[in-house]
KOLSETOR-6398 format. One record per residue (C-alpha): residue in three letters; z, x, y. Coordinates in pm, whole numbers, plus 50000, padded with zeros to 5 digits. Each point is the difference from the previous one (the first is absolute). Example, Ala and Ser with C-alpha at 12.3 -4.5 7.8 and 13.67 -1.06 7.14 Angstrom:
<nodes>
ALA507805123049550/SER499345013750344/
</nodes>
This chain:
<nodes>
UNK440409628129685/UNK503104990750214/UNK498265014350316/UNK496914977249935/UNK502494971249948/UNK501775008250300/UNK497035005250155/UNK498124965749945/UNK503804980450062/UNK499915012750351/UNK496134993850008/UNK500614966149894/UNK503354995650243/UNK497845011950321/UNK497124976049874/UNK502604966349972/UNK501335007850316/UNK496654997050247/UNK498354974949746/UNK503054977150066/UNK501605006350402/UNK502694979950104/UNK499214972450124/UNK503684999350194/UNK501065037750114/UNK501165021850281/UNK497425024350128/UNK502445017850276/UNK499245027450216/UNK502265018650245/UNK498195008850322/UNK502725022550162/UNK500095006050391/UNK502935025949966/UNK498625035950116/UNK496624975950013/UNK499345010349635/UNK497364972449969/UNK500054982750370/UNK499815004850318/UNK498445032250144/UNK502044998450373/UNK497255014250212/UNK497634976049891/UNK499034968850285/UNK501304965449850/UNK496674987049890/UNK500125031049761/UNK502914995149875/UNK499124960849912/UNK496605010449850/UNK501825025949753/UNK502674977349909/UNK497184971749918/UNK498055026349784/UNK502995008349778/UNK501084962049973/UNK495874997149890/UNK500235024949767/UNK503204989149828/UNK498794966550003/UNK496885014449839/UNK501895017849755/UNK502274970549875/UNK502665001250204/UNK501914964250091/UNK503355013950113/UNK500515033150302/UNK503175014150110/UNK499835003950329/UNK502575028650175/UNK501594983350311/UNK503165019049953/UNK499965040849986/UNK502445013850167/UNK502324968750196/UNK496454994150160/UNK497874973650048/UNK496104992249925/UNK500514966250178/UNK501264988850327/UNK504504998549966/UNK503024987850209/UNK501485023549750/UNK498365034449963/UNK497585021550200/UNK496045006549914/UNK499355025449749/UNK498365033050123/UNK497104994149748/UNK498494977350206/UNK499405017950315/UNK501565034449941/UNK502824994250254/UNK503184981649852/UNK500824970750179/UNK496994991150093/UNK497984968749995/UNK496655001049867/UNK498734971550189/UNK499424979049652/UNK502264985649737/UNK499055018749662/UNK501384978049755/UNK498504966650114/UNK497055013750013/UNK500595016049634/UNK501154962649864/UNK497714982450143/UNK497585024149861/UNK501405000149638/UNK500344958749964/UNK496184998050151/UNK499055021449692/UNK502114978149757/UNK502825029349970/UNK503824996250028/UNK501665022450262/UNK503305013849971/UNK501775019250269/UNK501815030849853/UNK502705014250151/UNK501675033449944/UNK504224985450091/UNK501695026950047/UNK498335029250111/UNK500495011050364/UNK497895037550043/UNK498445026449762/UNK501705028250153/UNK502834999050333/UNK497605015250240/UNK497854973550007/UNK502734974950135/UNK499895017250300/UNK496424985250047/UNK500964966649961/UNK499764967150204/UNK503334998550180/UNK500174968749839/UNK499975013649622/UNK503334991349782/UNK500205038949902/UNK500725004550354/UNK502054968150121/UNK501535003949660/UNK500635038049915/UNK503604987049797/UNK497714982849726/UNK498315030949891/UNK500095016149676/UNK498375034149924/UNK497895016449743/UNK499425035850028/UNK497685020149844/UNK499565037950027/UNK496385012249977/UNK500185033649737/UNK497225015850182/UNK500835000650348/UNK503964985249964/UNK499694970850260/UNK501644968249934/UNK498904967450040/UNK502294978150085/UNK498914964749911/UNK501594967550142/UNK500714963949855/UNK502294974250107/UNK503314994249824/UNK499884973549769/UNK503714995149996/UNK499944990150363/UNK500164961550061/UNK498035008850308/UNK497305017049841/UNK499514968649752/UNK500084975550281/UNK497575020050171/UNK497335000849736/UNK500714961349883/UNK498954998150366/UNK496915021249979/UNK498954981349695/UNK500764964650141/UNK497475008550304/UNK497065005349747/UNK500604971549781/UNK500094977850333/UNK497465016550194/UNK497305004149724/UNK498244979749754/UNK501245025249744/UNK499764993249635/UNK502795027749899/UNK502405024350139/UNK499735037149765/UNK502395026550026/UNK499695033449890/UNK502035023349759/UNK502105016350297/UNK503364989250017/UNK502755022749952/UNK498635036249959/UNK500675029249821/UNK502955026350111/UNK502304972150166/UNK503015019449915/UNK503094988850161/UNK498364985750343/UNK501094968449948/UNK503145004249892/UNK502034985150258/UNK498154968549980/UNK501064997649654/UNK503615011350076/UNK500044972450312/UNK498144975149829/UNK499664997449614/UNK499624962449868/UNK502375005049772/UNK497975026449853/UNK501755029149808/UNK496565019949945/UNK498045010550277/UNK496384998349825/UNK501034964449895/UNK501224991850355/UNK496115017150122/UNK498114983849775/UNK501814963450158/UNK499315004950329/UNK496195007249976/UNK500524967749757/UNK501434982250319/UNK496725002550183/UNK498094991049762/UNK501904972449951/UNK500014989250322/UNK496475007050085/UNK499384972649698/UNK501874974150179/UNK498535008250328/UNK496075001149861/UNK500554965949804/UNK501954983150262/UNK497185006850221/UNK497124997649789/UNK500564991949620/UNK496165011249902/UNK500345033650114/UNK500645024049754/UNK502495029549979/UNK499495030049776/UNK501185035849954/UNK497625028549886/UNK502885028349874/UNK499295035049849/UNK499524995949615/UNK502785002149785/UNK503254976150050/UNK501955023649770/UNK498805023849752/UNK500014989049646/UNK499215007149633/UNK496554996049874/UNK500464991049612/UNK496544991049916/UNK498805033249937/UNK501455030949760/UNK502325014750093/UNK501134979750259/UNK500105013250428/UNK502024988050277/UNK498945001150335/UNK501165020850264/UNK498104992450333/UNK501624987250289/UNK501844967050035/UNK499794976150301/UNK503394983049790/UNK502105030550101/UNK497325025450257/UNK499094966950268/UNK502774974649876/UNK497404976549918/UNK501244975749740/UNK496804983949965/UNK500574985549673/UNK502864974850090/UNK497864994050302/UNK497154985449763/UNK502204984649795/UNK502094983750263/UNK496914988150158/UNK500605017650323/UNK496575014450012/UNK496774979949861/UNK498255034949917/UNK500155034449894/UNK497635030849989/UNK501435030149859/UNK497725030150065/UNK499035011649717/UNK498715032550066/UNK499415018849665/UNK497025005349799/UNK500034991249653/UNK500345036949940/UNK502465005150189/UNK502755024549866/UNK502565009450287/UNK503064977249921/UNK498484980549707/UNK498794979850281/UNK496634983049853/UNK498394978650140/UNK500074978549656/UNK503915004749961/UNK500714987650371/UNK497604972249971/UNK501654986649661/UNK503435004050147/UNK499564976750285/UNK497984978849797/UNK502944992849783/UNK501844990650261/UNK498394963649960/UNK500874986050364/UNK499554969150145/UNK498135016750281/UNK497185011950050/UNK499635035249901/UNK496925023850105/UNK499835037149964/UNK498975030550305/UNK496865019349875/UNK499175029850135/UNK496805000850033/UNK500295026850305/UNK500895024049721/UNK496264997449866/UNK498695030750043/UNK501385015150218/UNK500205036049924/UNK503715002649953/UNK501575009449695/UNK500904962649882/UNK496634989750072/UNK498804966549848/UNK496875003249781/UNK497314974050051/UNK501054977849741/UNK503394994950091/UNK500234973150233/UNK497894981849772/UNK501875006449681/UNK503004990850200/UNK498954966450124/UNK499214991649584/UNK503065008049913/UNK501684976150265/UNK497714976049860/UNK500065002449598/UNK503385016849950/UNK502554986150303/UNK499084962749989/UNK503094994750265/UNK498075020650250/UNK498124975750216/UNK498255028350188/UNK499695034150164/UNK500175011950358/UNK497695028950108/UNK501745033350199/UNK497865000650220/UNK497584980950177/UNK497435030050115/UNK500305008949614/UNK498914965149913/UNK496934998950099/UNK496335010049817/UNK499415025850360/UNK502345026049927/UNK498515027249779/UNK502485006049783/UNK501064967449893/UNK497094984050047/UNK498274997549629/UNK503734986749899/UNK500124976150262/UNK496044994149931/UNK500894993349623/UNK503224977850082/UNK497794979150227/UNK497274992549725/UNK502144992749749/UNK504224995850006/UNK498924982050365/UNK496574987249961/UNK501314965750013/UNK502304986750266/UNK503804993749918/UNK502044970250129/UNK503295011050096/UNK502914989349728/UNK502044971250105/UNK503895007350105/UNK500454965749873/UNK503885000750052/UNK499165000950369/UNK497674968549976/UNK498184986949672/UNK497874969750148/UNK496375002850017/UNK498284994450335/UNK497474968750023/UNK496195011649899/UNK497125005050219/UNK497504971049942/UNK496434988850073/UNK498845031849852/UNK495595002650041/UNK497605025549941/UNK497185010850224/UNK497345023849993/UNK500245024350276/UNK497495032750016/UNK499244997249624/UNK504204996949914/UNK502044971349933/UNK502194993250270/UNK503334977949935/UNK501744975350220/UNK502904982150011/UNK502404977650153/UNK503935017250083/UNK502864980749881/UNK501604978550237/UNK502525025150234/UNK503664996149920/UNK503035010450198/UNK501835015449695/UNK499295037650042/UNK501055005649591/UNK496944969549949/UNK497425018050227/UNK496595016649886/UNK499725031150091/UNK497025011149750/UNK497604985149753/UNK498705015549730/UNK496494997849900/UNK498304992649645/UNK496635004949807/UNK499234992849653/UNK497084999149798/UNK501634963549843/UNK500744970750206/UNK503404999649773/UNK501645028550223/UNK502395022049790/UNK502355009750326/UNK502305020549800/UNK496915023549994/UNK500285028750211/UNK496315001249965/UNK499394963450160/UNK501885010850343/UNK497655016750208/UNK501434998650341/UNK503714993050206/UNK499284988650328/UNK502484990250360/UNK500694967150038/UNK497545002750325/UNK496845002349748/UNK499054965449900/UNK496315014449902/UNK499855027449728/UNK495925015549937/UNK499785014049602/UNK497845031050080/UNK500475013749657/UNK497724976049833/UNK496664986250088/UNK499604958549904/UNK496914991149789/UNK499765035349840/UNK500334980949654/UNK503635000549983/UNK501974967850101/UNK503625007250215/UNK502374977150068/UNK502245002650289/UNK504184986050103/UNK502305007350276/UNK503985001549962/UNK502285004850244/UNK503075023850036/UNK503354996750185/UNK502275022450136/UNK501075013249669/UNK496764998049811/UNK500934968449823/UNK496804984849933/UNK498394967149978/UNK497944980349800/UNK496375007450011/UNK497104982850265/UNK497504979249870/UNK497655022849825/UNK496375001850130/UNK496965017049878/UNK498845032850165/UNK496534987350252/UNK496655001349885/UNK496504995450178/UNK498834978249712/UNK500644956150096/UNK501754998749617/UNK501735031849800/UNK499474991449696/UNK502925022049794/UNK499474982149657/UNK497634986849790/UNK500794998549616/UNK499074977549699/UNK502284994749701/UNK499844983249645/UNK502114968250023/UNK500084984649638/UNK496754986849960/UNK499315000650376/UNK499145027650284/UNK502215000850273/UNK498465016050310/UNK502645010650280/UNK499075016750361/UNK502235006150285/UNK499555004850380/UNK501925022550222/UNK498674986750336/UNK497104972050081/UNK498574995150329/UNK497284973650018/UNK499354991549658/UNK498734970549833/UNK499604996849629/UNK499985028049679/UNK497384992749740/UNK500665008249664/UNK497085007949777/UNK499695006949606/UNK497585019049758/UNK499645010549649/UNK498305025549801/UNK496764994350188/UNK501555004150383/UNK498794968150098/UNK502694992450257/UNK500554958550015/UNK502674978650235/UNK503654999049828/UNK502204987650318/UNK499895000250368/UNK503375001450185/UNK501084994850375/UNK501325029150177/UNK503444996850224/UNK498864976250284/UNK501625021350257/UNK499855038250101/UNK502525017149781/UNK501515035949908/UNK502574986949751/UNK498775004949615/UNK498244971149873/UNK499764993849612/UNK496934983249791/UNK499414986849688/UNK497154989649812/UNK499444988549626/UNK497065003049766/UNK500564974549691/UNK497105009549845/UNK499295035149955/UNK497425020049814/UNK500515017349708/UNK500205034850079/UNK499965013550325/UNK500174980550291/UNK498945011450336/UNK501314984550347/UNK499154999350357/UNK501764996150338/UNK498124995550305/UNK501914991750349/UNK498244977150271/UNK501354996150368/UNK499434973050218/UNK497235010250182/UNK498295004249683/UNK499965039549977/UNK500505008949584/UNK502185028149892/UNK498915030249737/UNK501184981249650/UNK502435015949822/UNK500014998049594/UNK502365001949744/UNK499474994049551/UNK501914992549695/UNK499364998749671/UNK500464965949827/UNK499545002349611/UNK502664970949892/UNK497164985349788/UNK499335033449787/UNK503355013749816/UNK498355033749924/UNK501495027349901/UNK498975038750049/UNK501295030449922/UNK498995038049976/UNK501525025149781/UNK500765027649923/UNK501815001650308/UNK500705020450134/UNK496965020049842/UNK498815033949999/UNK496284994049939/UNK499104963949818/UNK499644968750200/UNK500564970349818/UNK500454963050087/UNK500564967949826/UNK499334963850103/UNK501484964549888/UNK498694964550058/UNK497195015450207/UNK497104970849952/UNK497335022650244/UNK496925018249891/UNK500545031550139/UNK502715019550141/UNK499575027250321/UNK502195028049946/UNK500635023650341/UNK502705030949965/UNK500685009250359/UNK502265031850108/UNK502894999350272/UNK497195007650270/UNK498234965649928/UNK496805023349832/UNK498404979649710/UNK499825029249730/UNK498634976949696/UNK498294964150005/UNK499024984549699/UNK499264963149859/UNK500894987049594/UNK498434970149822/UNK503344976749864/UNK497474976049828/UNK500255023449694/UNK503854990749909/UNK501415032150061/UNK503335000150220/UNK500415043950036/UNK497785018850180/UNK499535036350134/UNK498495017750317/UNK497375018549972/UNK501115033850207/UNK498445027649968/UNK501955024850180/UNK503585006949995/UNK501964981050297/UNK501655021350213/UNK504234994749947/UNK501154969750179/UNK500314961450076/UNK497714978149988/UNK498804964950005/UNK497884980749740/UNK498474969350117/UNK498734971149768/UNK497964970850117/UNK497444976249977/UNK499174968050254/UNK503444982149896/UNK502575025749891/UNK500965032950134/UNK503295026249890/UNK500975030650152/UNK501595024849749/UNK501815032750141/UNK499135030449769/UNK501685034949976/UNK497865029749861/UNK502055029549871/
</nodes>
């Protein structure tokens, strides 16, 4: 019994968490040029490489995606013209070398057109994989001008014994920091970027004693060297806040680390486990935690890469999650996925499920996650085999609606001005909106940069439903066409426009417009309602063009249909929702039937449209059947009924008639019983009793 419960909780978890998307959420993905993991293949010609990066922003955008990572920073390189650093080899195969094109405009550009944010990530410190490959450099590289602001990590191969020797700068080096506050200040000028990402690579593993003598010659008034290590990678990123906001206050700044800050105790489970996995506290010197809380950084992604099964290290994925979760910043927090790890025929392979269980627990169980970011971009996509039913599933559901990036409101909390002069057209069979940009504005914090896009089947737009938002769009697109949905297929959409700023603060809502029809009126309602001792009959119009004049008919039990009103339509062309009334002070007893009929101007007559209600002030009868509910015997009783006869109908769920039958009431008696001859199959039904002036529906249960 506890596996079935289990069992239908994380049924029912996985089932609230696509029924009810976010309607604000990172949906990051890291496309990574180092070793050209996802992008670029060297040897192929330019136009190549621009046609594979567009498919795998396409497919990302296809998949969800709002937010990409793009590498301009491997190895002290560059993926983007610099005063400062050389051309990375990935690019052409030859270090140094200029391509001939400037990769990450053309990646920006490429990104905002598709209503994306683009930040550049950067790897800071690392200078070369292994020593050799310095040699191979642009003469211009810092690991060669530089050689004094190395630090090494070896590693001995067991197999074969040879030892790479990998390079990064020194991060107690004034120099070094200068240099990469200068690296960073060139993006942020040069490009329209909406973030700046580093990587988990700052100090590394088997440091030893090389920078001791920096210590000895400069220590802070530091007494403990980790403390003193953990400051000065604290010093850039201290400075590189001041530089970014001094430069550009909308651009964002955030560090994706390894996992776990410091290990810790799990006490929600019996007995309790502490971790034991590798700290970027005390391993990289990372002291992430007082940069979040000092508000150094507006974002961080630890990458957590564990399954929820996960055993080395007590490292689950659940345990991680909840630890940083508790953490409660005022920052945004997100958390690395790897999705790469889906099936991929290694011994910590990722099952199917996964990625997907791990995205609903971000959602339902670490409310102070605001997102995830995917590792990596060619993983992310429905076209690789082996993620691709994940990513397939992910895209259908956790994604199927798009996500508005949250607000970093400490950055800026004022809502741009709306779009306005929103109007549907048809176009091809689809409504196609239009509208009118705000007014342009010199304050870069007040611009538009996107609008988002809505559809609802109400004209009373819920836009805290993640199901209303249907598209995010650059600021370029003042014309949006709703392919989803066809107008005039007999359900009624109604469409608004808002617009977002740099930081996704949104605005109020356009004027809301009706999706376009072929017909000169849409008629979307046509009702008639008791009103005390009156009828009150109420249509409204989504659009008219060309209309003159509704007539309102009225009939009775013998469908003789006679003039009730005659009303003027709007005397101009109009797609705003118009709202009429009409009143029938003298209705029939019983039920009363009604009849709209729309004629334009040029005297063309629409198909009527009809609505009822039954009006039976003038007879207080009452009816009841019993037993109910019944196994076999149906039985009914009447009160105050002054007719002759009574017609009796007992219809099933499926609208079948299954018994009709007709009593004399001149006799007295009140109680009667259907005559059925066969046993009813189990069920509900409904008994109907009329005659010309009185009518009750009575629901029945047979056992």
């Amino acid at each position: 019994m506890r596996k079935l419960l289990l069992l239908a909780a994380v049924l029912l978890l996985q089932i609230t968490a696509f029924s009810q998307n976010s309607k604000r959420e990172v949906r990051a993905a890291w496309l990574t040029t180092h070793l050209s993991l996802d992008w670029p293949t060297s040897g192929d010609p330019t136009l190549t490489k621009q046609s594979k990066l567009i498919v795998m922003l396409d497919e990302l955008k296809a998949v969800g995606i709002n937010t990409v990572y793009f590498q301009v920073r491997g190895v002290a390189d560059a993926f983007y013209p610099s005063a400062l650093v050389p051309w990375s080899n990935r690019l052409t195969g030859v270090y140094g070398a200029d391509p001939g094109w400037d990769p990450l405009a053309f990646v920006v550009n490429a990104c905002h057109e598709r209503g994306m944010e683009i930040h550049a990530w950067l790897n800071p410190y690392r200078a070369a994989t292994d020593q050799p490959i310095i040699n191979s450099y642009s003469a211009t590289h810092k690991a060669r001008t530089n050689p004094e602001w190395l630090l090494e990590q070896a590693t001995t191969n067991p197999t074969t014994g040879y030892v790479t020797r990998l390079k990064y700068f020194n991060p107690a080096l004034a120099a070094v920091r200068n240099h990469i506050n200068d690296v960073v200040s060139e993006l942020v000028s040069n490009y329209d970027l909406d973030g700046i990402h580093f990587d988990d690579y700052f100090y590394y593993s088997g440091l030893g004693t090389q920078d001791a003598s920096n210590f000895s010659a400069d220590p802070r008034g530091f007494s403990n060297i980790n403390d003193w290590r953990r400051d000065n990678v604290t010093l850039l990123i201290q400075q590189l806040h001041i530089s970014i906001k001094n430069l550009k206050p909308w651009v964002k700044f955030g560090i994706s680390p390894s996992g776990i800050y410091r290990n810790f105790t799990v006490t929600t489970v019996s007995p309790n486990v502490t971790t034991t996995g590798s700290e970027h506290y005390s391993v990289q010197y990372a002291d992430t935690k007082k940069w979040m809380q000092d508000g150094t950084i507006d974002y961080l992604v630890p990458q957590v890469y564990w399954a929820f099964s996960q055993t080395g290290a007590n490292a689950k994925f659940n345990y991680i999650v909840d630890n940083w979760n508790s953490m409660n910043f005022n920052r945004h927090l997100l958390i690395g996925l790897a999705t790469y790890r889906t099936k991929d025929n290694t011994s910590s392979a990722y099952t199917e499920d996964e990625i997907k269980n791990q995205i609903n627990y971000l959602r339902n169980s670490a409310t102070n996650t605001l997102g995830a970011a995917h590792f990596r971009a060619a993983h992310t996509v429905t076209t690789l085999t082996a993620t691709k039913p994940t990513m397939e599933y992910i895209r259908d559901n956790q994604y199927s609606t798009p996500a508005i990036i949250p607000a970093m409101t400490w950055i800026d909390n004022v809502a741009p001005a709306e779009p306005t002069d929103l109007t549907s057209a048809l176009e091809g069979g689809k409504t196609k909106l239009s509208w009118t940009a705000p007014v342009s504005t010199t304050d870069e914090l007040q611009k538009v940069v996107r609008y988002a896009v809505y559809r609802s089947t109400s004209s009373n737009i819920d836009y805290n439903n993640s199901a209303n938002l249907i598209a995010i769009l650059p600021s370029t697109a003042i014309t949006y066409t709703d392919n989803a949905v066809t107008p005039g297929s007999g359900t009624s959409y109604y469409y608004a426009v808002t617009s977002l700023d740099r930081i996704s603060n949104e605005s109020v809502a356009s004027n809301v417009v009706p999706d376009a029809v072929t017909l000169p009126v849409k008629l979307i309602n046509f009702a008639a309602k008791k009103d005390n001792n009156r009828v009150k009959v109420e249509w409204s119009t989504a659009s008219e063009i060309n209309s003159d004049y509704f007539l309102i008919e009225k009939a009775g039990a013998d469908g003789v249909f006679r003039y009730l009103d005659k009303q003027n339509s709007s005397p101009e062309n109009t797609a705003e929702i118009k709202n009429y009334v009409a009143i029938d002070n003298y209705p029939f007893n019983g039920t009363n039937y009604y009849r709209l009929t729309q004629f334009d101007k040029n005297g063309e007559v629409s198909k009527p449209a009809f609505t009822a209600v039954d009006f039976n002030e003038l007879i207080l009868v009452n009816a009841k059947a019993f037993p109910n509910p019944t196994q076999k015997e149906i039985n009914f009783s009447l009160e105050n009924f002054e007719g002759k006869s009574i017609k009796t109908r007992l219809i099933n769920l499926y609208g079948q008639i299954v018994h009709e039958e007709e009593f004399n009431t001149q006799n007295g008696t009140n109680q009667y019983q259907l005559g059925i001859k066969n046993e009813l199959p189990k069920g509900q039904y409904i008994l109907t009793l009329s005659d010309q002036k009185f009518k009750k529906n009575i629901k029945l249960i047979v056992l």
